[in-house]
ZAPAPA-272467 format. One line per 4 residues: number of its first residue (from 1); for each residue x, y, z of N, C-alpha, C, O, CB. Coordinates in Angstrom, 1 decimal, padded with zeros to 4 digits, always signed. Glycine has a CB too. Example, Ala and Ser with C-alpha at 12.3 -4.5 7.8 and 13.67 -1.06 7.14 Angstrom:
2
1 = +013.2 -005.7 +007.8 +012.3 -004.5 +007.8 +013.2 -003.3 +007.8 +014.2 -003.3 +008.5 +011.3 -004.5 +009.0 ~ +012.8 -002.2 +007.1 +013.7 -001.1 +007.1 +012.9 +000.0 +007.9 +013.4 +001.1 +008.0 +014.1 -000.6 +005.7
REM end
This chain:
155
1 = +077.7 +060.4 +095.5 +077.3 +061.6 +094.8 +078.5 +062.3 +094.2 +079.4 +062.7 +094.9 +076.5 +062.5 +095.9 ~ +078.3 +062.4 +092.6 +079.3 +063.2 +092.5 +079.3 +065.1 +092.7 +078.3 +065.8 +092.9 +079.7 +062.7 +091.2 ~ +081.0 +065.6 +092.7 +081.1 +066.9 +092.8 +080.0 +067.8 +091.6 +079.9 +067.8 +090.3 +082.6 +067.0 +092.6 ~ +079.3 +068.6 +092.8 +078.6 +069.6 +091.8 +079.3 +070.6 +091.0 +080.5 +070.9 +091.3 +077.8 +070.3 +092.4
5 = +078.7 +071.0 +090.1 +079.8 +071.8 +089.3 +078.9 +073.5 +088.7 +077.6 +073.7 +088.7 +080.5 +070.6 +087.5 ~ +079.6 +074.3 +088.5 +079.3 +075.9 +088.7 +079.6 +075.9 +087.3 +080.0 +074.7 +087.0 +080.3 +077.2 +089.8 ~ +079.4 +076.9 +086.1 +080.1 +077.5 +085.3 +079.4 +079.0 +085.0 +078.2 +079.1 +084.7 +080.2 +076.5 +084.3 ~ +080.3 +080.2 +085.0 +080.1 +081.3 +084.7 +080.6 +082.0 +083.3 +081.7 +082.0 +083.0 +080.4 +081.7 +085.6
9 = +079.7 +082.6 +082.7 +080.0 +083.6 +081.5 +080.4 +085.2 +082.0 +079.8 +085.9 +082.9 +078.5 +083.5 +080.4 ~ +080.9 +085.4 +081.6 +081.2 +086.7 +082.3 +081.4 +087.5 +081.4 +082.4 +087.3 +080.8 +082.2 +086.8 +083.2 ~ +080.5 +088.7 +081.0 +080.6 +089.3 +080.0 +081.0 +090.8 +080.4 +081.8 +091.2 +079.5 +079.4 +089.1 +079.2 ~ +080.8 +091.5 +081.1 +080.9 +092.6 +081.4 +081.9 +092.8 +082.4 +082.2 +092.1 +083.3 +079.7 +092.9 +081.7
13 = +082.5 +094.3 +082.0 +083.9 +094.6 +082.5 +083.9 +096.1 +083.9 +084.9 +096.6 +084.4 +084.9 +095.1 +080.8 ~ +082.8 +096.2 +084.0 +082.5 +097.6 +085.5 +082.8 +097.2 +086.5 +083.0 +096.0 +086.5 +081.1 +098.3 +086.1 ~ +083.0 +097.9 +087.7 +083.4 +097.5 +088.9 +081.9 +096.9 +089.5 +081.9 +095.9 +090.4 +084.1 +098.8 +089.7 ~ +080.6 +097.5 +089.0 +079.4 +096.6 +089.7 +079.5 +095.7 +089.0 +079.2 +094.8 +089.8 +077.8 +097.0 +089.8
17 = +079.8 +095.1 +087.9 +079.3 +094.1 +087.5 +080.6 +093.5 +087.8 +080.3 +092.3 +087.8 +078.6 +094.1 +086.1 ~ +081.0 +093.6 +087.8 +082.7 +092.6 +088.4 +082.5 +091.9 +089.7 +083.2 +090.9 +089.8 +084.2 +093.9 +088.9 ~ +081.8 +092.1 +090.7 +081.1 +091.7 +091.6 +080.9 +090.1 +091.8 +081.6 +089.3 +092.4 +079.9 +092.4 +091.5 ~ +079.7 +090.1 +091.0 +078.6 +088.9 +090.7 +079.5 +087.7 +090.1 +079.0 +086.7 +090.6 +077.5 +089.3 +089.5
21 = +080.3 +087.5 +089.4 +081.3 +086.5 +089.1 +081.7 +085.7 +090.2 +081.4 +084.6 +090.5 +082.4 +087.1 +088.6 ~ +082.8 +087.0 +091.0 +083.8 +086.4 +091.6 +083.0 +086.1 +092.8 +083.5 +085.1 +093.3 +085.0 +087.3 +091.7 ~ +082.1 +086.6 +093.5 +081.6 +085.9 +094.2 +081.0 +085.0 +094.3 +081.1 +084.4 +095.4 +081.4 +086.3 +094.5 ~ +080.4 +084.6 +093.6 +079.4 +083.7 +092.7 +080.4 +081.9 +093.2 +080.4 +080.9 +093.9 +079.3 +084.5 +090.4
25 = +081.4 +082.6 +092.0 +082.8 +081.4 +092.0 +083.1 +081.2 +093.5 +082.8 +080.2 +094.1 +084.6 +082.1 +091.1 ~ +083.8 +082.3 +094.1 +084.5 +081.9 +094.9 +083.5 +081.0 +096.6 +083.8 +080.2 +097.5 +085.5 +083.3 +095.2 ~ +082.5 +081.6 +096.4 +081.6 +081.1 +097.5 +081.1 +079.6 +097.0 +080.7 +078.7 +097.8 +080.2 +082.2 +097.7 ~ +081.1 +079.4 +095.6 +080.3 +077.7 +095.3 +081.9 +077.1 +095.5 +082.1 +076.4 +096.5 +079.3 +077.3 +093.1
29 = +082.7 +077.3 +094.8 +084.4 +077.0 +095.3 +084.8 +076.5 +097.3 +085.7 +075.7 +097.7 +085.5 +079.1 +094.8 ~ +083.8 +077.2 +098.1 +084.7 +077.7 +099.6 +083.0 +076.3 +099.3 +083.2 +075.1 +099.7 +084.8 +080.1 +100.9 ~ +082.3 +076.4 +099.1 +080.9 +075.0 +099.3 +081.7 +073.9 +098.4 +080.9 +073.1 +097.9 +078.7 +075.5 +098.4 ~ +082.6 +073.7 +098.2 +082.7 +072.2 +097.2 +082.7 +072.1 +095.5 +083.5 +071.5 +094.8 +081.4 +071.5 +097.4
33 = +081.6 +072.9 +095.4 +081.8 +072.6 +093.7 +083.1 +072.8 +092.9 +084.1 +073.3 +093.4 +081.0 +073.5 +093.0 ~ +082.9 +072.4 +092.1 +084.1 +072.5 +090.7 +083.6 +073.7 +090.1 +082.4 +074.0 +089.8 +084.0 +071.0 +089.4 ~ +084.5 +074.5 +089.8 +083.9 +075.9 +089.1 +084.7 +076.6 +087.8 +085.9 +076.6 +087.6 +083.9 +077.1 +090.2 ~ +084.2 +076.9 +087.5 +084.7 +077.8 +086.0 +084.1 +079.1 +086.1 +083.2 +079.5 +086.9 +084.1 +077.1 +084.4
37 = +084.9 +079.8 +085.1 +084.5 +081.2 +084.8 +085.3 +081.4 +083.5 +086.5 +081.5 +083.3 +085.0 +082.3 +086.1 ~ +084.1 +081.6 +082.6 +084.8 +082.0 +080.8 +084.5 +083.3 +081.0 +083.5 +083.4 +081.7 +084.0 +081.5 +079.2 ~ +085.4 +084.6 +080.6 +085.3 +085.5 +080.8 +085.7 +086.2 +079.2 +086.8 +086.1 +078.6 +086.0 +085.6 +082.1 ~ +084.6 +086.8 +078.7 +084.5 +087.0 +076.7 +083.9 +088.3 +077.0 +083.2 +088.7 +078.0 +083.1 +085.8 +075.4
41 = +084.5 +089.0 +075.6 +084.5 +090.1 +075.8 +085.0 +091.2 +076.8 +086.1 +091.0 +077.3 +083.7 +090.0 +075.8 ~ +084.1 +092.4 +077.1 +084.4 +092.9 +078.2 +084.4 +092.4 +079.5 +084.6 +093.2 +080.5 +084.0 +093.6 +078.3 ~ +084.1 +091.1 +079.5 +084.4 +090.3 +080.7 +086.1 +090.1 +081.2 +086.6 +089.8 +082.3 +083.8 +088.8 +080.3 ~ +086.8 +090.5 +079.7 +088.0 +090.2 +079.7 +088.9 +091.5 +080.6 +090.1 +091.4 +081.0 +088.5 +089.9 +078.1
45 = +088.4 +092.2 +080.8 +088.8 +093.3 +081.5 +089.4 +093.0 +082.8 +090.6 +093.1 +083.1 +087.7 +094.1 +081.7 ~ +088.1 +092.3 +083.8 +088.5 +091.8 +085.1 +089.4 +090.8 +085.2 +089.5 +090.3 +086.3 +087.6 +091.3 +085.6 ~ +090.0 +090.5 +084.4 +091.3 +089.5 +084.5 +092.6 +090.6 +084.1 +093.7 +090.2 +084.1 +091.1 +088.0 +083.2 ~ +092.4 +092.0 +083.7 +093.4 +092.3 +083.5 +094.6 +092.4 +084.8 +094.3 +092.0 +085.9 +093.1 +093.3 +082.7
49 = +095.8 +093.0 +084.5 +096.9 +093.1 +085.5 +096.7 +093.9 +086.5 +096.8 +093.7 +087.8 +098.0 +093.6 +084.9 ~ +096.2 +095.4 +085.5 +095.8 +096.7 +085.7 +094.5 +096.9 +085.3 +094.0 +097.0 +084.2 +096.6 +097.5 +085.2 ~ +093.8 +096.8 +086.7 +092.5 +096.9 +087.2 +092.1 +098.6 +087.3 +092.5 +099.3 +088.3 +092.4 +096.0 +088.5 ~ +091.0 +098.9 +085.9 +090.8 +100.8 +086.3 +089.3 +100.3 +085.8 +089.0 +100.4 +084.6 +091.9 +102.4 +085.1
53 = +088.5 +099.8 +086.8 +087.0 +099.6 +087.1 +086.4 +100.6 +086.8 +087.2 +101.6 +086.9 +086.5 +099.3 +088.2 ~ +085.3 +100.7 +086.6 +084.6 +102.1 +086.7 +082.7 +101.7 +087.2 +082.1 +100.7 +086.8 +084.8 +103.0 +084.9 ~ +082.3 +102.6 +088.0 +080.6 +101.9 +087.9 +079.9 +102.4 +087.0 +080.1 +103.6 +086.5 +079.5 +102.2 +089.2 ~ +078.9 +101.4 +086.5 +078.2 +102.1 +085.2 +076.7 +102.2 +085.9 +076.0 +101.2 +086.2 +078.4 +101.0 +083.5
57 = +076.3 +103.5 +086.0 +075.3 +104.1 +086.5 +074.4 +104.0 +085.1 +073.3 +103.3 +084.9 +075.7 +105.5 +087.0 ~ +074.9 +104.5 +084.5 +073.6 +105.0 +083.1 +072.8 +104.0 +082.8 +073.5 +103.1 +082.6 +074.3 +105.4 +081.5 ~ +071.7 +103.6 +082.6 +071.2 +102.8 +082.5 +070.6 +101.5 +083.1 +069.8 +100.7 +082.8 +071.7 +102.8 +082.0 ~ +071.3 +101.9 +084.3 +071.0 +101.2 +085.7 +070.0 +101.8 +086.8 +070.1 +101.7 +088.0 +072.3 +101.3 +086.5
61 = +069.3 +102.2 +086.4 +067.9 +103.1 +087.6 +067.7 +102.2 +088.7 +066.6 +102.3 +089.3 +066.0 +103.4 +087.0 ~ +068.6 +101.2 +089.0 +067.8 +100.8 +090.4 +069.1 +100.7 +091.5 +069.3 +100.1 +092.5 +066.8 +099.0 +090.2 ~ +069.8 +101.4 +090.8 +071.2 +101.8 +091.7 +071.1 +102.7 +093.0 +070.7 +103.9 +093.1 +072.1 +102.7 +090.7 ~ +071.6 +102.1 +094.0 +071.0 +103.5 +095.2 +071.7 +104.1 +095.3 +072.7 +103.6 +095.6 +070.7 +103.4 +096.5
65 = +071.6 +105.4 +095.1 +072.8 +106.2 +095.7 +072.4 +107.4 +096.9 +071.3 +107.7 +097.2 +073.5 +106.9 +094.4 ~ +073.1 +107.8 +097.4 +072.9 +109.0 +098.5 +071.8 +109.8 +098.4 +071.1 +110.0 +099.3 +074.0 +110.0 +098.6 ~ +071.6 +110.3 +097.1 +070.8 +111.2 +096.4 +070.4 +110.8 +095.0 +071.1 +110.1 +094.3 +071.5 +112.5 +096.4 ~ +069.1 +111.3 +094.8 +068.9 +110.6 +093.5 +069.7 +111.5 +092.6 +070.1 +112.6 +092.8 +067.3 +110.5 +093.1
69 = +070.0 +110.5 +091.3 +070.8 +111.1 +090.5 +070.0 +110.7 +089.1 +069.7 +109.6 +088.7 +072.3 +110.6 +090.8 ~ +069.6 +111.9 +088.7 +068.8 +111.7 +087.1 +069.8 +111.7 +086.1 +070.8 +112.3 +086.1 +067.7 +113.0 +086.7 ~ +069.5 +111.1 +085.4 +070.2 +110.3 +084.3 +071.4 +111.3 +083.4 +072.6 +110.9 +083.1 +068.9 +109.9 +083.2 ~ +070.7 +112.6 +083.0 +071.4 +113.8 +082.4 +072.1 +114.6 +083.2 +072.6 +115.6 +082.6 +070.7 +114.6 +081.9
73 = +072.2 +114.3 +084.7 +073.2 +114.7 +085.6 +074.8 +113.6 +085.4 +075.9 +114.0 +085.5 +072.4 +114.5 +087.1 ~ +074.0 +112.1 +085.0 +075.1 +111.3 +085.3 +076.1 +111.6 +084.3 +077.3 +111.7 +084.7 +074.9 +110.0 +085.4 ~ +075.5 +111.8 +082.6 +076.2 +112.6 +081.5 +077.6 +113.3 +081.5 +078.5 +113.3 +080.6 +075.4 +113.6 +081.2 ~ +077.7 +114.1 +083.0 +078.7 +115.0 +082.8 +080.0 +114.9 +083.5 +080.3 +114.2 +084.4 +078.2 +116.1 +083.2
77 = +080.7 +115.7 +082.8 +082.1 +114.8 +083.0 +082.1 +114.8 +084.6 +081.5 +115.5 +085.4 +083.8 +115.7 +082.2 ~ +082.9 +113.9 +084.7 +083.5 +113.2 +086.1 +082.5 +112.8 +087.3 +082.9 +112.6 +088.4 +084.5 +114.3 +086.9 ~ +081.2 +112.6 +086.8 +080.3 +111.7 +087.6 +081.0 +110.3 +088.2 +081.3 +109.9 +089.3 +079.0 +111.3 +086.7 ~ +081.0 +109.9 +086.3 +081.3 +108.5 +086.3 +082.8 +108.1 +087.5 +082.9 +107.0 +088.1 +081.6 +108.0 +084.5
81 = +083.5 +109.0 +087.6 +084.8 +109.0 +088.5 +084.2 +109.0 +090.2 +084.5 +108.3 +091.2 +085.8 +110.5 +088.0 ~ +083.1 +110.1 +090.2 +082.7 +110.4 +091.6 +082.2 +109.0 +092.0 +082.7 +108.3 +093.0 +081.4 +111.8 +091.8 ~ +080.8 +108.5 +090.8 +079.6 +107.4 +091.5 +081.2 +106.0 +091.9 +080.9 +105.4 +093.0 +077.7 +106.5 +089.7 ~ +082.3 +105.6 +091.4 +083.4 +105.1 +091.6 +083.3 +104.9 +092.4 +082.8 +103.9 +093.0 +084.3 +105.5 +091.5
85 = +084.1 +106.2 +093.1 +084.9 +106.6 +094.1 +083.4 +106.2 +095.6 +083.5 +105.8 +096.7 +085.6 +108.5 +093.7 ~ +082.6 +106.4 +095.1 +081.3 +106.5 +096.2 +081.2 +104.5 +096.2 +081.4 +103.6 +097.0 +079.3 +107.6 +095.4 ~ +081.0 +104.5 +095.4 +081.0 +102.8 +095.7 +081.8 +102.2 +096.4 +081.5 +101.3 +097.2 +081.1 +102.0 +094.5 ~ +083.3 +102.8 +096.0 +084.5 +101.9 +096.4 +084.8 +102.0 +098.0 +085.4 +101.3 +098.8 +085.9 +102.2 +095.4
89 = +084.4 +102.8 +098.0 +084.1 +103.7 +099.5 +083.3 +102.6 +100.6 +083.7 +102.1 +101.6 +083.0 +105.2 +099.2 ~ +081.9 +102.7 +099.9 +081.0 +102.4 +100.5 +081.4 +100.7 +100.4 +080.9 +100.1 +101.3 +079.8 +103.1 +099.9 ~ +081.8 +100.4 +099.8 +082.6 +098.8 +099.8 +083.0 +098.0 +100.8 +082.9 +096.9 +101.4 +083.7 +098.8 +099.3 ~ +083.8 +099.5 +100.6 +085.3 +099.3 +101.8 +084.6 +099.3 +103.5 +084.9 +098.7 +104.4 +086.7 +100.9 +101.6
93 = +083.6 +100.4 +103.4 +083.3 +100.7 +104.9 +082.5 +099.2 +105.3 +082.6 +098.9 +106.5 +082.2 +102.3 +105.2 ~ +081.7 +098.4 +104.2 +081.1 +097.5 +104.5 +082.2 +096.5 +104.7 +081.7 +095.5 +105.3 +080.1 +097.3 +103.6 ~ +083.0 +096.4 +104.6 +083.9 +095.1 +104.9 +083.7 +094.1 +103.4 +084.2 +092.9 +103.3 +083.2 +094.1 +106.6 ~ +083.2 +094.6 +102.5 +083.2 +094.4 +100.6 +084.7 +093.8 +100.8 +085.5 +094.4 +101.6 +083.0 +096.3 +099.1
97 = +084.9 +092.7 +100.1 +086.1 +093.1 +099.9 +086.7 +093.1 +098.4 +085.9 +092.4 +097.8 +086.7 +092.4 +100.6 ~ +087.7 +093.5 +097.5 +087.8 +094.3 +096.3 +088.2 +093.3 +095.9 +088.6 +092.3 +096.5 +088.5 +095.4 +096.2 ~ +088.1 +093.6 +094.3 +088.2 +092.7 +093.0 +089.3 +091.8 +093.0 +089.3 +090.6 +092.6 +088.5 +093.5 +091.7 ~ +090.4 +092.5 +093.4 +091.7 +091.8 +093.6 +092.2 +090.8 +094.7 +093.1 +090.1 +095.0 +092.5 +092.7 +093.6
101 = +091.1 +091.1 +095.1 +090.8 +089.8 +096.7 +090.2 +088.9 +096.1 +090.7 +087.8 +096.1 +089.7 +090.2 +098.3 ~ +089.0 +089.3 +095.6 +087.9 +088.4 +095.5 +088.9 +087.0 +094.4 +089.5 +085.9 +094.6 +086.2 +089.5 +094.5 ~ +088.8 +087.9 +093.4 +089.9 +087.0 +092.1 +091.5 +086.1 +092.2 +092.1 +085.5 +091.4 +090.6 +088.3 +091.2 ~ +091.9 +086.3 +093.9 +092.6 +085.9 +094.6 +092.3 +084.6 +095.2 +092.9 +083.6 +094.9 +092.8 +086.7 +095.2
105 = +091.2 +084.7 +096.2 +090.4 +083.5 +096.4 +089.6 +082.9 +095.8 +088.9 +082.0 +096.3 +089.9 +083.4 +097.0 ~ +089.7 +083.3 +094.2 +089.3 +082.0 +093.4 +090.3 +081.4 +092.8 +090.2 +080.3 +092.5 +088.3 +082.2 +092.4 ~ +091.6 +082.2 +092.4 +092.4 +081.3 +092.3 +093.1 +080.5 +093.4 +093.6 +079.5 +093.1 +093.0 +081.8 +091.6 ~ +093.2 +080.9 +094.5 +093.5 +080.0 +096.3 +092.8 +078.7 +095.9 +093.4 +077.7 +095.9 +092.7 +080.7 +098.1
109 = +091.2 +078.7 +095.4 +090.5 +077.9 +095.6 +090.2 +077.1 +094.2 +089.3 +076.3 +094.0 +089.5 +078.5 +096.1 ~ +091.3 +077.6 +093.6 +091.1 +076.1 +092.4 +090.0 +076.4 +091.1 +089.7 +075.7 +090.2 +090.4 +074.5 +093.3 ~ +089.6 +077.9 +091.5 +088.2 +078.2 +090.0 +089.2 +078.0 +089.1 +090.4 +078.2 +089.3 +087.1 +080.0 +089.6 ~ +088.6 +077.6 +088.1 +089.7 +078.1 +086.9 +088.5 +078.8 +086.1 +087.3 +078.6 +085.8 +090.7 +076.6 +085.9
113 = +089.6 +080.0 +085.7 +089.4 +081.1 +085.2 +089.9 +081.0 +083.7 +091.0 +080.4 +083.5 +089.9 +082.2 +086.0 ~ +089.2 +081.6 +082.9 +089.9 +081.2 +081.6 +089.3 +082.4 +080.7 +088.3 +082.9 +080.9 +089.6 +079.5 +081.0 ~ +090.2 +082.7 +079.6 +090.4 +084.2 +079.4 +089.8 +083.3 +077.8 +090.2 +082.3 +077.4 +092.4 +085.3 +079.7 ~ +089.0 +084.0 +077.2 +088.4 +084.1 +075.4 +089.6 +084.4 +075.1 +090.2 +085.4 +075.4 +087.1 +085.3 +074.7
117 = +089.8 +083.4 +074.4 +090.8 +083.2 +073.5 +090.9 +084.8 +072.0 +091.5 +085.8 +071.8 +090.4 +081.5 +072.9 ~ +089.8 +084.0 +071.5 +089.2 +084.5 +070.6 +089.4 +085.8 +070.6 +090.0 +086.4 +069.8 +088.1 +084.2 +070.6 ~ +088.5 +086.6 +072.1 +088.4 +088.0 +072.4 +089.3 +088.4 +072.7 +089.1 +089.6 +072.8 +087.6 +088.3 +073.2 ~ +090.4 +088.1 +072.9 +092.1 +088.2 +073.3 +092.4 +088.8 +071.8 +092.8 +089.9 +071.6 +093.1 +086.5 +073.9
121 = +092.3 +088.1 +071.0 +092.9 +088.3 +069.8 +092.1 +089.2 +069.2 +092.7 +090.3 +068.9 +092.9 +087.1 +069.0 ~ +090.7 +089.2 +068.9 +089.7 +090.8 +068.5 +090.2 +091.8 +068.9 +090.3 +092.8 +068.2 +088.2 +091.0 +069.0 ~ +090.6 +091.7 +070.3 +090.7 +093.2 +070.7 +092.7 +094.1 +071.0 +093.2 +095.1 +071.5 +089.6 +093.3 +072.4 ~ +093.2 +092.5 +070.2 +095.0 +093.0 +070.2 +095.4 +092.7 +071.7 +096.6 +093.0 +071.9 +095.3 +095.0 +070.0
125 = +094.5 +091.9 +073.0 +095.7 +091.9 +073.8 +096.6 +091.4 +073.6 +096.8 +090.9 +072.4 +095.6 +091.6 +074.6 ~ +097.7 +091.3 +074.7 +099.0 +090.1 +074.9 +098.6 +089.0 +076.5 +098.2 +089.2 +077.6 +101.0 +091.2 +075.4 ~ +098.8 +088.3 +076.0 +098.5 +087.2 +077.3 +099.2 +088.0 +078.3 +098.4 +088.1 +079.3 +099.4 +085.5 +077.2 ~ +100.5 +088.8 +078.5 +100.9 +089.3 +079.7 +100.3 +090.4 +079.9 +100.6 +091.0 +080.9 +102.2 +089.5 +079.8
129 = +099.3 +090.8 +079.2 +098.3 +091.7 +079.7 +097.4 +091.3 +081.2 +097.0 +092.2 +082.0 +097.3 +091.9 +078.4 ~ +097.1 +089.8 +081.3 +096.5 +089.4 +082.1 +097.2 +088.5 +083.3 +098.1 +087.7 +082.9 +095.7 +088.8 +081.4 ~ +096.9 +088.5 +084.5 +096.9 +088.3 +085.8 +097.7 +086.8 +085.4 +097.7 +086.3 +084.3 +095.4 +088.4 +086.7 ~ +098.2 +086.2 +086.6 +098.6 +084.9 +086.4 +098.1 +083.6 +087.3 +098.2 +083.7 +088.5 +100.0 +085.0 +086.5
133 = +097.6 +082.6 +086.8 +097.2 +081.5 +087.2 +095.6 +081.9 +086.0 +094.6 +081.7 +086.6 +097.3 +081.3 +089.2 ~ +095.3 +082.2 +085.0 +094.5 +082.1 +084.4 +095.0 +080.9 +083.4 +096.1 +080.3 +083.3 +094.0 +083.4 +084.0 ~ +093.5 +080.8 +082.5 +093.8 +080.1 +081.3 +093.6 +080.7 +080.4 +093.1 +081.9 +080.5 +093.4 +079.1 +081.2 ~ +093.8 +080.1 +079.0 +093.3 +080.7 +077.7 +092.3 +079.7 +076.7 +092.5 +078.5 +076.5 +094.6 +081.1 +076.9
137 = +091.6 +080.1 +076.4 +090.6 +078.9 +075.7 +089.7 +079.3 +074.7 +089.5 +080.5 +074.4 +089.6 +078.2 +076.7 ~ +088.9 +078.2 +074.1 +087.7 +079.3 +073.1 +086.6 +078.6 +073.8 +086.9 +077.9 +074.8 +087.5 +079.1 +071.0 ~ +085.2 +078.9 +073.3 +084.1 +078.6 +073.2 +083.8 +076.9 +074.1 +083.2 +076.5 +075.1 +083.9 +078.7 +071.6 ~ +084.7 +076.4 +073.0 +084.6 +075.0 +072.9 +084.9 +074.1 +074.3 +084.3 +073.2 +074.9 +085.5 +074.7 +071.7
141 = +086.3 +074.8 +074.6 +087.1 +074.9 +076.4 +085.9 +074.9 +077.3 +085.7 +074.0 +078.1 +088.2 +076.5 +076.9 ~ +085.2 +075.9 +077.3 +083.8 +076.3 +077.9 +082.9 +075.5 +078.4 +082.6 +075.0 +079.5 +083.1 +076.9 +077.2 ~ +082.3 +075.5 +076.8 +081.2 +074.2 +077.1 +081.6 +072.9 +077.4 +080.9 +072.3 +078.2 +080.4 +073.8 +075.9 ~ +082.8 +072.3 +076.8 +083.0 +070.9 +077.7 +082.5 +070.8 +079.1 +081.9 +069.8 +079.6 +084.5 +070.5 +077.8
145 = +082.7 +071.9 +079.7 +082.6 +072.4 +081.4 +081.0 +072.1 +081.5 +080.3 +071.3 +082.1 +083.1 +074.5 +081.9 ~ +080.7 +073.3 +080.5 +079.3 +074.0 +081.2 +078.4 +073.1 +080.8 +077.4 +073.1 +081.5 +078.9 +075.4 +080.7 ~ +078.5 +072.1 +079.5 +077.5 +071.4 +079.3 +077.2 +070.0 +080.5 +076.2 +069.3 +080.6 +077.7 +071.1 +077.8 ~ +078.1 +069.9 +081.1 +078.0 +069.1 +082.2 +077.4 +069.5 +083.4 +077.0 +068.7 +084.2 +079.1 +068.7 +082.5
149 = +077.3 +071.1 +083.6 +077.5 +071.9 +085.2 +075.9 +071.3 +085.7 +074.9 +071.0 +085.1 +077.7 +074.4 +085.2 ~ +076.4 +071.4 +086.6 +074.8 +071.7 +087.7 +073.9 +073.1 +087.5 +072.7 +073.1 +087.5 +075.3 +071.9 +089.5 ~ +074.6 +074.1 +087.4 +074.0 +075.5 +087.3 +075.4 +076.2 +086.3 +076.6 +076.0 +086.3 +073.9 +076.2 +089.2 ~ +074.6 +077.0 +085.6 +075.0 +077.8 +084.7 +074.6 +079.0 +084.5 +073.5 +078.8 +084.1 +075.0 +077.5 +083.8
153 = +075.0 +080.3 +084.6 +075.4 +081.9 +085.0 +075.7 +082.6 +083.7 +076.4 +082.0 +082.9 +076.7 +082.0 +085.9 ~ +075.3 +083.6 +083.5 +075.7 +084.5 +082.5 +075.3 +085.5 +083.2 +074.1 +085.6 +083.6 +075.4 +084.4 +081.2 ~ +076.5 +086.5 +083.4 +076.6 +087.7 +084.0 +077.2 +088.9 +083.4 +077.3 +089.9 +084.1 +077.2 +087.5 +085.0
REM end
């Protein structure tokens, strides 16, 4: 039987949605598979050096929080800092463990991670903008992977 294989798109750059990737990777990675993660766009965030997450409430109504929080409350300045700070919290007390862990044991575990080339260049980074043991690639890097995978993700 050959090795099963994972591949993830990773489009989005918040601290909830930063989540779903790395675990995704690193748990099919700790089971066997071969795994990828293209990370385009604001996906490209979570690979940066300097990690300043934020949760994105707005638009999200099925978010739990302590208290309900209506939408034109979340509007005002320094929510978006508080609902954060409440998450990262609430993370931590759960034994969560954080982005820079998670992204750690996928590279321990051999994901390869690979940074849009492309989207690197749209938006002016520098490669040393981003973490080390990634890659760089386009589209094309991707699909060789993904058109083979067992299961394929966009997150």
């Amino acid at each position: 039987m050959s090795e099963k294989k994972l591949a993830i798109i990773a489009t989005k750059g918040s601290l909830d949605w930063a989540y779903p990737p790395f675990i995704l990777a690193s748990t099919a990675a700790a089971l066997g598979y071969s795994v990828e993660v293209f990370f385009t766009f604001y996906g490209l965030q979570l690979l940066r050096k300097k990690l300043d997450l934020k949760v994105t409430s707005l638009g999200n109504p099925g978010m739990p929080m302590p208290m309900p929080m209506p939408v034109l409350l979340q509007t005002l300045p320094g929510m978006q800092s508080m609902m954060t700070f409440m998450m990262k919290n609430k993370m931590k007390s759960k034994g969560v463990a954080s982005i820079e862990e998670l992204r750690a044991l996928c590279i321990e575990a051999e994901v390869r991670l690979i940074a849009c080339q492309m989207t690197v260049d749209l938006f002016e980074f520098r490669n040393s903008d981003f973490i080390d043991g990634i890659e760089f690639g386009g589209a094309a890097t991707f699909l060789g992977f993904a058109g083979d995978s067992d299961i394929c993700l966009f997150t």
